[in-house]
C-alpha positions as CSV (number, residue, x, y, z in Angstrom):
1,X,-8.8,-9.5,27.4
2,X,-8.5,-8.9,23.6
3,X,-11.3,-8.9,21.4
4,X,-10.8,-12.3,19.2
5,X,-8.6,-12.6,16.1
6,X,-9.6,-15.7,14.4
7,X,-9.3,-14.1,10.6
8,X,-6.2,-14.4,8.4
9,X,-4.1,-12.0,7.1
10,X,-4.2,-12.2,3.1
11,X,-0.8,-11.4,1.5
12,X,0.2,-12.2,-1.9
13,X,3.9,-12.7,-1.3
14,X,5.7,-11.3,-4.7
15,X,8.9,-10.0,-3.5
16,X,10.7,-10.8,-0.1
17,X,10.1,-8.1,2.6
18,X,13.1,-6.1,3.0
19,X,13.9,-3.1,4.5
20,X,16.3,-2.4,1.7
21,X,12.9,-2.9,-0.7
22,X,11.3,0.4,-2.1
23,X,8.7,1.0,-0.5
24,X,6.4,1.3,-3.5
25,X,7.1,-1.8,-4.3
26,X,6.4,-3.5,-1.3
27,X,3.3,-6.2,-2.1
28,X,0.4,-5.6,0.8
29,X,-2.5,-7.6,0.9
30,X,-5.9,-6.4,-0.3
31,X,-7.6,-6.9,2.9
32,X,-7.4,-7.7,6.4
33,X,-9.9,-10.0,7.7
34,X,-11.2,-10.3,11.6
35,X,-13.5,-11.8,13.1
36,X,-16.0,-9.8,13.2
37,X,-14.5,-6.8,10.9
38,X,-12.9,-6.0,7.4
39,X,-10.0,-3.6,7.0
40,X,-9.4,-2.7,3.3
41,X,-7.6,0.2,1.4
42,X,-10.1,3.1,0.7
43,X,-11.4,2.8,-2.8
44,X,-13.2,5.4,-5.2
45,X,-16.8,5.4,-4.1
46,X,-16.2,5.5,-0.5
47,X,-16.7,8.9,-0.3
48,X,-20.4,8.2,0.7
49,X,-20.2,5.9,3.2
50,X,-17.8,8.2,4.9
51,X,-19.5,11.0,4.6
52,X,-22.1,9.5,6.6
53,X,-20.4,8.2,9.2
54,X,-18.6,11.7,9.8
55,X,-21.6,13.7,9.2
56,X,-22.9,11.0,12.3
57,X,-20.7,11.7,14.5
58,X,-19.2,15.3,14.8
59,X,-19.8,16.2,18.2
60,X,-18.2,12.8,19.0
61,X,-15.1,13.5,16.8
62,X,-14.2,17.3,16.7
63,X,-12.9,17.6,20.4
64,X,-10.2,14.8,19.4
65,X,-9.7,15.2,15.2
66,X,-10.4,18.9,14.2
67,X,-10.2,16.9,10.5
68,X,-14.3,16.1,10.2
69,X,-14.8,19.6,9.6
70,X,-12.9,19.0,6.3
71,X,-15.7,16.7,5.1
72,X,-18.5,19.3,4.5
73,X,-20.3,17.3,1.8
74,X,-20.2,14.1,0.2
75,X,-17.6,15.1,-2.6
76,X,-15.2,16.5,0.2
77,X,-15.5,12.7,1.8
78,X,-14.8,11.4,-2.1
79,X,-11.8,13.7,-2.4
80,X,-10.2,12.6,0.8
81,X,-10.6,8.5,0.1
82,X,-9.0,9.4,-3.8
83,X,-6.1,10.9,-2.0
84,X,-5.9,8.4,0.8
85,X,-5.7,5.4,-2.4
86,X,-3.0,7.5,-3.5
87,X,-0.8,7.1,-1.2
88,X,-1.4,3.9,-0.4
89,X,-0.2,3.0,-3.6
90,X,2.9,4.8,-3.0
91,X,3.2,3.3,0.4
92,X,3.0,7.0,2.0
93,X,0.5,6.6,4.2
94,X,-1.5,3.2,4.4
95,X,-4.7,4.5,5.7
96,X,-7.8,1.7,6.0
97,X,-11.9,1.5,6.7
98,X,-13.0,-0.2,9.1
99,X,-16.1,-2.0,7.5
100,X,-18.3,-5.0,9.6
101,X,-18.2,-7.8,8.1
102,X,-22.0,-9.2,8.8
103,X,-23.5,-6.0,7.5
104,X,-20.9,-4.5,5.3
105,X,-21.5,-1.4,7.3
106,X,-18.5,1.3,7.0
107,X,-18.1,1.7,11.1
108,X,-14.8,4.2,10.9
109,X,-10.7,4.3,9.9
110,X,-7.9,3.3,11.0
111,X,-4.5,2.4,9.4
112,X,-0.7,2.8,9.7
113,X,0.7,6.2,9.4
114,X,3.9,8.4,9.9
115,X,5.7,5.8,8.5
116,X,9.5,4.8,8.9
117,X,10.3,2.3,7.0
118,X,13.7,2.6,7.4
119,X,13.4,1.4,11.5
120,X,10.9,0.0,9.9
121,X,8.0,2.1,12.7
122,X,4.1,2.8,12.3
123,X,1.5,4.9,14.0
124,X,-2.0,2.7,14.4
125,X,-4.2,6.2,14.1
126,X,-8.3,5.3,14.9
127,X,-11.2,6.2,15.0
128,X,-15.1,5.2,15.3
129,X,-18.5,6.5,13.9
130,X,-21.0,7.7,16.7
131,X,-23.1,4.7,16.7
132,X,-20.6,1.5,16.7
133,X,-18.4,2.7,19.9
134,X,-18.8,0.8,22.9
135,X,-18.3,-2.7,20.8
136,X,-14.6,-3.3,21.1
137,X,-14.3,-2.8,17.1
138,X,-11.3,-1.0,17.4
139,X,-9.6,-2.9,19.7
140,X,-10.0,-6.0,17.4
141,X,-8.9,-3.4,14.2
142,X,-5.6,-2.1,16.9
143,X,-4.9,-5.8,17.4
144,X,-5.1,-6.8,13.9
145,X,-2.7,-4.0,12.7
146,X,-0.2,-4.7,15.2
147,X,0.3,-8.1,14.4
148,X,-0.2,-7.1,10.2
149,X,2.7,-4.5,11.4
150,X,5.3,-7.1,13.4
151,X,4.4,-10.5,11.4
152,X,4.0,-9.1,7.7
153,X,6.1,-5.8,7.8
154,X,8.7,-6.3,10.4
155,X,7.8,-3.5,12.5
156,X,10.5,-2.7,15.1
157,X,8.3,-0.1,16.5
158,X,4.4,0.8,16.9
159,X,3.2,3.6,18.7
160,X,-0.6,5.2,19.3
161,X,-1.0,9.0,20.5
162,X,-3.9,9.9,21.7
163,X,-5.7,12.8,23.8
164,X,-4.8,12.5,27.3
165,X,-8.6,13.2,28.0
166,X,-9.6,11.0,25.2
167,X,-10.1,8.0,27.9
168,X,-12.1,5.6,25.6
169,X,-9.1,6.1,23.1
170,X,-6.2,6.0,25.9
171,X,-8.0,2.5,26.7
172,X,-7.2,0.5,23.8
173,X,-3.4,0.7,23.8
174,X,-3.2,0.0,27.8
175,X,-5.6,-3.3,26.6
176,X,-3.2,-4.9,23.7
177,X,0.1,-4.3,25.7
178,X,1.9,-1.2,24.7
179,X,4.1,0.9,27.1
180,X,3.2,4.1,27.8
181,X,5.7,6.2,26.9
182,X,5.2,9.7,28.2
183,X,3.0,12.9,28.2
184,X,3.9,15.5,25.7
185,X,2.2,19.0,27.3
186,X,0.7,21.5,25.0
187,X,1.0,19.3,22.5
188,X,-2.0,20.8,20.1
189,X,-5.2,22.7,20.2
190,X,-8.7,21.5,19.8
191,X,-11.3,23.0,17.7
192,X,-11.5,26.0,20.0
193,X,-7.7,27.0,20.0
194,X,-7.5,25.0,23.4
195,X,-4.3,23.4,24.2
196,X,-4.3,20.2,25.0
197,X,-1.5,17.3,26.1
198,X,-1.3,13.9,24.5
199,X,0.2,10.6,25.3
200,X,2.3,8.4,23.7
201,X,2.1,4.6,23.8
202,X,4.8,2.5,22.0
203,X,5.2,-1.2,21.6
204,X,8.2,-3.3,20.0
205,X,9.0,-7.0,18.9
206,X,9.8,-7.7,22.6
207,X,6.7,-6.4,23.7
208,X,5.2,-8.0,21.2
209,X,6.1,-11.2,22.0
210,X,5.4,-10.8,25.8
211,X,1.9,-9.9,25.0
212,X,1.2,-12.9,22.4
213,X,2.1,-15.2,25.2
214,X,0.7,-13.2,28.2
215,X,-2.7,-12.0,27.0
216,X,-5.3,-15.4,24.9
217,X,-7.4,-13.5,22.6
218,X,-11.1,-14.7,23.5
């Protein structure tokens, strides 16, 4: 059962959605709105509240994204968000927090990354601070991109790789519908130079359109 989607997806429509349209100037909306969280383009400032939530939760994250360990102070965090609003505006990478909308609490990232827009096809990358897993956030921030990615972008593709020992991760894919797709072995090493394989999950319209009427959000 999904977490609920009762929000709406805020687009300024400017120019038609075309795959023959540049990229850069593609409109996107300035937020995505859940139920019970916000997903918005990283802004300057953020750098704090990211900092905190990594410097939270690196025991939780380094097994799986080797990454925290390049926010070693807040100005590293600030660095990163700049960069990340960079290429957002060039449509390079549209990386987003993860904020609660009650509390305006940061709770982690997510986005859509390795981007094709030729097919057009998006990774859904995620991840959570230390104390917000275990309340279905991300499955609500998953479901929200996929249908941001199929409805608003024309996605003919979506995939999510994860860890194959990342269970909690492997879990939200298998819950909104995607096929799993195969094992890749050896596929990188953790923190400790430890190989490691990950899994691939991949959903298309089809799928899509077979969970919408297979799976009522609650």
């Amino acid at each position: 059962m999904f977490i609920g989607f009762i929000g709406t997806l805020f687009k300024e429509v400017l120019l038609p959605m075309s795959t023959d349209l540049s990229p850069v100037l593609r409109e996107l909306p300035a937020q995505l709105v859940g139920e019970r969280i916000l997903l918005r383009p990283y802004q300057a400032g953020d750098g704090q509240a990211l900092f905190e939530a990594v410097d939270e939760s690196r025991e939780h994250l380094l097994p799986w994204m080797p990454w925290g360990s390049q926010h070693g102070c807040v100005e590293d965090s600030e660095v990163w968000v700049r960069k990340a609003q960079a290429k957002w505006i060039l449509r390079e990478d549209l990386a987003l927090g993860v904020w609660e909308r009650m509390t305006g609490r940061y709770l982690g990232g997510s986005g859509l990354h390795r981007i094709d827009w030729e097919v057009p096809s998006f990774e859904i990358g995620y991840w959570l601070r230390r104390t917000a897993v275990g309340n279905g956030y991300m499955t609500e921030a998953a479901w929200m991109l996929c249908r941001f990615a199929f409805e608003e972008l024309s996605a003919q593709r979506v995939f999510i790789r994860c860890a194959a020992e990342n269970h909690r991760s492997a879990a939200i894919p298998k819950r909104l519908g995607f096929v799993p797709e195969g094992r890749t072995r050896n596929d990188k090493r953790d923190m400790n130079g430890k190989l490691y394989d990950m899994l691939m999950f991949g959903m298309t319209p089809q799928d899509y359109a077979t969970t919408l009427q297979t799976v009522s959000p609650r």
